[in-house]
VOSE-615375 format. One record per residue: x negated, y negated, z negated of N, C-alpha, C in turn; residue number from 1; residue in one letter. Coordinates in nm, 2 decimals, decimal comma. Atoms other than C-alpha are relative to their C-alpha. Layout:
<atoms>
ATOM      n_u      n_v      n_w     ca_u     ca_v     ca_w      c_u      c_v      c_w   num   residuo
ATOM        X        Y        Z        X        Y        Z        X        Y        Z   NUM         a
...
</atoms>
This chain:
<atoms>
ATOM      n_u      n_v      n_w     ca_u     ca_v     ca_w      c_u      c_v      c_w   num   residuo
ATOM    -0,06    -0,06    -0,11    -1,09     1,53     0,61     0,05    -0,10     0,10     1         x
ATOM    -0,05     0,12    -0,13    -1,03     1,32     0,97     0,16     0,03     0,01     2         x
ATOM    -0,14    -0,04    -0,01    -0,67     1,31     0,99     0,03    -0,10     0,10     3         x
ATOM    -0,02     0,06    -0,12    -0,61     1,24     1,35     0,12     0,04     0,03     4         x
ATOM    -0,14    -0,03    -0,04    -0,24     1,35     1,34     0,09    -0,02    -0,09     5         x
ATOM    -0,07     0,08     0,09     0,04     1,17     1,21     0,09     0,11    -0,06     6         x
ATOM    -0,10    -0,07     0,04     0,24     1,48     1,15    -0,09     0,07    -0,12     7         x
ATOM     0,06    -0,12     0,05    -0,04     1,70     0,97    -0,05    -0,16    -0,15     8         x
ATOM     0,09     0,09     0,01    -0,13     1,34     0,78     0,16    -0,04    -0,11     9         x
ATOM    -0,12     0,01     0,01     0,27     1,31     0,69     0,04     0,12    -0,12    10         x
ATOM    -0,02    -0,13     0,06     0,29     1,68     0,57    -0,08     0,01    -0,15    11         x
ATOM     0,09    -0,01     0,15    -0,02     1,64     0,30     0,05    -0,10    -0,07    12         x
ATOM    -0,03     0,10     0,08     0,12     1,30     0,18     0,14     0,08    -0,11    13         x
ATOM    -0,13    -0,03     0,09     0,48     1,50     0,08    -0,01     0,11    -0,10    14         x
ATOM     0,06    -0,10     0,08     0,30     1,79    -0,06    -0,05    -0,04    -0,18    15         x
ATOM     0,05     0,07     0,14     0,15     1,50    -0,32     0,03     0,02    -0,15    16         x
ATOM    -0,10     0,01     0,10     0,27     1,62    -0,65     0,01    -0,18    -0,09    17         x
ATOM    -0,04     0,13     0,02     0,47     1,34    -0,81    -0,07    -0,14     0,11    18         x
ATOM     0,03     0,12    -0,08     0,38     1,06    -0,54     0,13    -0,08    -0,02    19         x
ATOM    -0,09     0,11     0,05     0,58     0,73    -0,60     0,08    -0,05     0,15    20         x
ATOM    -0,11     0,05    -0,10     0,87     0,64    -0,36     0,03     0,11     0,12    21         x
ATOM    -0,05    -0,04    -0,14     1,01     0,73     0,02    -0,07     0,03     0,08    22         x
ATOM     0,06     0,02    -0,12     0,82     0,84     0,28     0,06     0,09     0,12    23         x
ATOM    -0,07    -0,04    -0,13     0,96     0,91     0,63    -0,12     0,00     0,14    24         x
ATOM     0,02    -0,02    -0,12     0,86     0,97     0,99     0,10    -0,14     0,08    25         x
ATOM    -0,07     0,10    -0,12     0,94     0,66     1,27    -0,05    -0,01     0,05    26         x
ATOM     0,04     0,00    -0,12     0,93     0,71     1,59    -0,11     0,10    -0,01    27         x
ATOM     0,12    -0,10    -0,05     0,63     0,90     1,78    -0,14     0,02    -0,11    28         x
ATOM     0,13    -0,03     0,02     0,34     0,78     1,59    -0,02    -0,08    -0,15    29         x
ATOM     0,02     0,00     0,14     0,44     0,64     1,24     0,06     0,06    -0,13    30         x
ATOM    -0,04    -0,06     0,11     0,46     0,70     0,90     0,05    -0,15    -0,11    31         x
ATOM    -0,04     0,11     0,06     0,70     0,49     0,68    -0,04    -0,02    -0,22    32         x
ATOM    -0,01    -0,05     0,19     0,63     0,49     0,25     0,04    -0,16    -0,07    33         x
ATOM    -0,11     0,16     0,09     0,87     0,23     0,07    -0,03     0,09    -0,15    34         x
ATOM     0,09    -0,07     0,11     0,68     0,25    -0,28     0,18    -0,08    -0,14    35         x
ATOM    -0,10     0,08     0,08     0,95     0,19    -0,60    -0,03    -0,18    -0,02    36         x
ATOM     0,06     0,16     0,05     0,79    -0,17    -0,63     0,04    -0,09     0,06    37         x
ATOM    -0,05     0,08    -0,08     0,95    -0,31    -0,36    -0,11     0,03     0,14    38         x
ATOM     0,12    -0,02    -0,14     0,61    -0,26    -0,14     0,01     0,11     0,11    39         x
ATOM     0,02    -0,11    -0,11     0,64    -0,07     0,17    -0,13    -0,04     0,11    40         x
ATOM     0,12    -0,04    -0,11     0,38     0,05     0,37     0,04     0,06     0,13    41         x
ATOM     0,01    -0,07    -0,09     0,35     0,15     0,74    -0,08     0,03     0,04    42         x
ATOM     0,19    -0,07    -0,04     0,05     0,38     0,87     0,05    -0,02     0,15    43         x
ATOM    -0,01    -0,10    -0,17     0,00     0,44     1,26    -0,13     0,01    -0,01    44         x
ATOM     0,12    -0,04    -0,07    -0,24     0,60     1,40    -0,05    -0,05     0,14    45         x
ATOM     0,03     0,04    -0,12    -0,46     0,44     1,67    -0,12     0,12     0,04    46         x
ATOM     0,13    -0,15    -0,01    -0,63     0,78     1,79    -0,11    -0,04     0,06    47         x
ATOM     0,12     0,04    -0,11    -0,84     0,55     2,08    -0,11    -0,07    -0,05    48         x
ATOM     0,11     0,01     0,10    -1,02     0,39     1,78    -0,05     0,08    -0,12    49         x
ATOM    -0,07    -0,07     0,12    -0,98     0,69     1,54    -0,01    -0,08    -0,11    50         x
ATOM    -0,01     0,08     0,09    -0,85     0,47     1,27     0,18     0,00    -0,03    51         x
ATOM    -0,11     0,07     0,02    -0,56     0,38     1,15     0,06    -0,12    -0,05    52         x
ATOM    -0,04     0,13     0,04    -0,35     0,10     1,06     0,12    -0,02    -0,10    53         x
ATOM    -0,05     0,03     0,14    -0,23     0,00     0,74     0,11    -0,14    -0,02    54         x
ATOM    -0,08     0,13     0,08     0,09    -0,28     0,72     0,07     0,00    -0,10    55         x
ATOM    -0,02    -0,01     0,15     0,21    -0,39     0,41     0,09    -0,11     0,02    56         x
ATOM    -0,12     0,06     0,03     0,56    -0,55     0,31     0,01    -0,01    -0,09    57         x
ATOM    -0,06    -0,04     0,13     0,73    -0,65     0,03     0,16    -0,06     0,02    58         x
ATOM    -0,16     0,04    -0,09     1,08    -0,62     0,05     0,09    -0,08    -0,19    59         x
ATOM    -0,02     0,08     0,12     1,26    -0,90    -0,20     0,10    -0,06     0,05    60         x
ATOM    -0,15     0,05    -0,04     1,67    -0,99    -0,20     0,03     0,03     0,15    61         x
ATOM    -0,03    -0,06    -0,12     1,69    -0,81     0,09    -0,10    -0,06     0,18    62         x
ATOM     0,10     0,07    -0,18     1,38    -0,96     0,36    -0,12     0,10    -0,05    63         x
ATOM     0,21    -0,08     0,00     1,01    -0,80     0,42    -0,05    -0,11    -0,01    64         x
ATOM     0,12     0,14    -0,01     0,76    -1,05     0,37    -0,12     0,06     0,01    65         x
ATOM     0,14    -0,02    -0,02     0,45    -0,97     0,53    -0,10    -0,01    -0,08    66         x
ATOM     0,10     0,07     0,07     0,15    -0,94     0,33    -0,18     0,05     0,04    67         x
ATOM     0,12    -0,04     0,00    -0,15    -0,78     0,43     0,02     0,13     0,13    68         x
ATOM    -0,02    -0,12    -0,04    -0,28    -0,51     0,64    -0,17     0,04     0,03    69         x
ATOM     0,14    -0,07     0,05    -0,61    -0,29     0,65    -0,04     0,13     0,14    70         x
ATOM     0,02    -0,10    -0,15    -0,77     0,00     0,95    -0,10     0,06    -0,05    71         x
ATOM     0,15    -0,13     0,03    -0,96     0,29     0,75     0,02     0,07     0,10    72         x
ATOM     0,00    -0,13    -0,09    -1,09     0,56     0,93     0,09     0,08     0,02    73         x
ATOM    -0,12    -0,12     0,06    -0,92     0,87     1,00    -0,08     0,11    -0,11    74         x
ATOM     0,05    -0,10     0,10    -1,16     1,05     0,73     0,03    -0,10    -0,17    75         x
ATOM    -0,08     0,07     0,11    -1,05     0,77     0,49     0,13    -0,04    -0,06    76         x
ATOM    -0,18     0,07     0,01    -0,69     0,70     0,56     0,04     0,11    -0,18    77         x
ATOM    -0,03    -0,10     0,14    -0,63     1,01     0,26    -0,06    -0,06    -0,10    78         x
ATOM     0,02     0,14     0,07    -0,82     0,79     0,03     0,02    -0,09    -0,07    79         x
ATOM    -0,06     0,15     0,02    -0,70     0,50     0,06     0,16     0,05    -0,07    80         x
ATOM    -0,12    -0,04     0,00    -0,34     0,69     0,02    -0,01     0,05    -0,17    81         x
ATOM     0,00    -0,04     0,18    -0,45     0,87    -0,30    -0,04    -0,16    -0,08    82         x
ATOM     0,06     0,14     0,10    -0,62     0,53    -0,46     0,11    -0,08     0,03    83         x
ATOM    -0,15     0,00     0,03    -0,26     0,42    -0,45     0,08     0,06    -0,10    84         x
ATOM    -0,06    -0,06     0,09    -0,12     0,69    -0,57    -0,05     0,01    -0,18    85         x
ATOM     0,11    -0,01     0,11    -0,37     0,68    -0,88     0,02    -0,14    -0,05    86         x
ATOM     0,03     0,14     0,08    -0,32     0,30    -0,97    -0,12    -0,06     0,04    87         x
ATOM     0,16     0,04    -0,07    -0,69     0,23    -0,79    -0,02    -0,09     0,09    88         x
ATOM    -0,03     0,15    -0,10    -0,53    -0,05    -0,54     0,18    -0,02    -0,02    89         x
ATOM    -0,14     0,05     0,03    -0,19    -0,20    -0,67    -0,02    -0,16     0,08    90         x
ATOM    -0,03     0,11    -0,03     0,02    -0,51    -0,64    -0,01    -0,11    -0,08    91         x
ATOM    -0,05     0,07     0,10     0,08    -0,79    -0,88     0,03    -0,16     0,09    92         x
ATOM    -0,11     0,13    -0,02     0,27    -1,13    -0,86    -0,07    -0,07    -0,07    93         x
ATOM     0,07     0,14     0,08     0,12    -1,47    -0,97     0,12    -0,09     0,03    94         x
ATOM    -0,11     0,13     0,01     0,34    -1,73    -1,09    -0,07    -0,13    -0,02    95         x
ATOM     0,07     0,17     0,02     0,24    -2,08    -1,04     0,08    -0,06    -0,12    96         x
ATOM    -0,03     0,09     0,13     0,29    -2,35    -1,29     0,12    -0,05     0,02    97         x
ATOM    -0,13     0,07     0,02     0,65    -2,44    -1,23     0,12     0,19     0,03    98         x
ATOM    -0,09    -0,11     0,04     0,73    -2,05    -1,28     0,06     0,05     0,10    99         x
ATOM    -0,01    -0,09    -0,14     0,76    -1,94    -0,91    -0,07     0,09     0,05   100         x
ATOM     0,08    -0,17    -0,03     0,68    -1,60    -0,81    -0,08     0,02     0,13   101         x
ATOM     0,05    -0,01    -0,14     0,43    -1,58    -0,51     0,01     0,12     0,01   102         x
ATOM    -0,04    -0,15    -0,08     0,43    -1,31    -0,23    -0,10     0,11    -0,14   103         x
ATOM     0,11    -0,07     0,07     0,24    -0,99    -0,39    -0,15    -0,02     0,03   104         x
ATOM     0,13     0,06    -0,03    -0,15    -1,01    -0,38    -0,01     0,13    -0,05   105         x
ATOM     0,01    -0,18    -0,03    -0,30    -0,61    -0,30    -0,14    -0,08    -0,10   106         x
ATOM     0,11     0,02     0,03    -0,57    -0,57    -0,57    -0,06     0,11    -0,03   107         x
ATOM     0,09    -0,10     0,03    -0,87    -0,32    -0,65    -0,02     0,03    -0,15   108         x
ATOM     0,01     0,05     0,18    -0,85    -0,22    -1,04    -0,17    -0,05     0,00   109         x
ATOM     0,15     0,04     0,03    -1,23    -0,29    -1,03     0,03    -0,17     0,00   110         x
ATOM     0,06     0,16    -0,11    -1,19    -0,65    -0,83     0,11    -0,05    -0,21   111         x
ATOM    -0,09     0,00     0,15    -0,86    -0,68    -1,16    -0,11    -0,03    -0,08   112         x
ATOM     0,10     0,01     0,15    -1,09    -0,62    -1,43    -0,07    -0,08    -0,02   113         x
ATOM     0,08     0,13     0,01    -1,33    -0,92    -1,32     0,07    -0,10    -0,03   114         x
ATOM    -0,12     0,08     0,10    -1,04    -1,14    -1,41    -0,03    -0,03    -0,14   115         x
ATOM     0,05     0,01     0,19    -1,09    -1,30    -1,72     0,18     0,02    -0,06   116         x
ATOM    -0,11    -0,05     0,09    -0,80    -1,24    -1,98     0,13    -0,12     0,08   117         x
ATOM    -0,10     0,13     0,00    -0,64    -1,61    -1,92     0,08     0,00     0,17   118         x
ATOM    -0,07    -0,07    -0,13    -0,61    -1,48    -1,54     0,07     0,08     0,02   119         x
ATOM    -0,12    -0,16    -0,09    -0,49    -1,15    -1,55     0,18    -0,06    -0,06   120         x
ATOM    -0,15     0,06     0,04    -0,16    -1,35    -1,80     0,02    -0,04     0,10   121         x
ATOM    -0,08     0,06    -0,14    -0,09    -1,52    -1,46     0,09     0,13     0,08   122         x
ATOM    -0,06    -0,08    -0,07    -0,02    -1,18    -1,31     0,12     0,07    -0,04   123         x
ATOM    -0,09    -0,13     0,02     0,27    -0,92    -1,32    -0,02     0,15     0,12   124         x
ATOM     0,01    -0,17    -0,06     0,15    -0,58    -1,22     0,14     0,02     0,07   125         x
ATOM    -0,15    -0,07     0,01     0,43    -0,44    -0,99     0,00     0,16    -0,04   126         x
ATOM     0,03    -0,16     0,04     0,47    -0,08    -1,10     0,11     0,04     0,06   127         x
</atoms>
């Protein structure tokens, strides 16, 4: 489905049974979803490329720390939203060798699973 309107696009996300966290309306043309993980996402819609746009936060002792951001279509943005909801594109945390937590790093369980074992122990899944 093209989901060229942030309200009708807003409305299927809350409908989600069990979907994980907050999601709100800001302003004219976005959509806010602060996930329990700390991760928040903001959608907009850019209708003049039908696409939209995907930023990604992680909010930690009280800051955002930018981390990424992505522009499916509008027949993909739903998608991308469920393979979220489903565990099919999470977060995890890598600690370097003196046991400091880097920003989160967005991953694909496929891209995960190529990880050898001694890799994925570096990570912490956020859930």
């Amino acid at each position: 489905m093209d989901y060229t309107d942030r309200d009708e696009l807003y409305k299927d996300m809350k409908a989600l049974p069990g979907i994980k966290g907050e999601i709100s309306k800001e302003g004219e043309d976005a959509i806010f979803w602060k996930l329990p993980n700390g991760i928040i996402i903001e959608l907009y819609l850019n209708s003049n490329m039908n696409e939209w746009y995907f930023a990604t936060a992680y909010e930690k002792d009280g800051k955002n720390i930018p981390l990424t951001h992505w522009h499916p279509d509008c027949d993909e943005v739903f998608e991308d939203i469920m393979d979220i909801c489903e565990g099919g594109t999470f977060w995890a945390v890598k600690t370097d060798m003196f046991g400091k937590e880097k920003p989160p790093y967005i991953f694909e369980q496929k891209e995960f699973d190529k990880l050898s074992d001694k890799e994925k122990s570096k990570y912490r899944i956020l859930e």
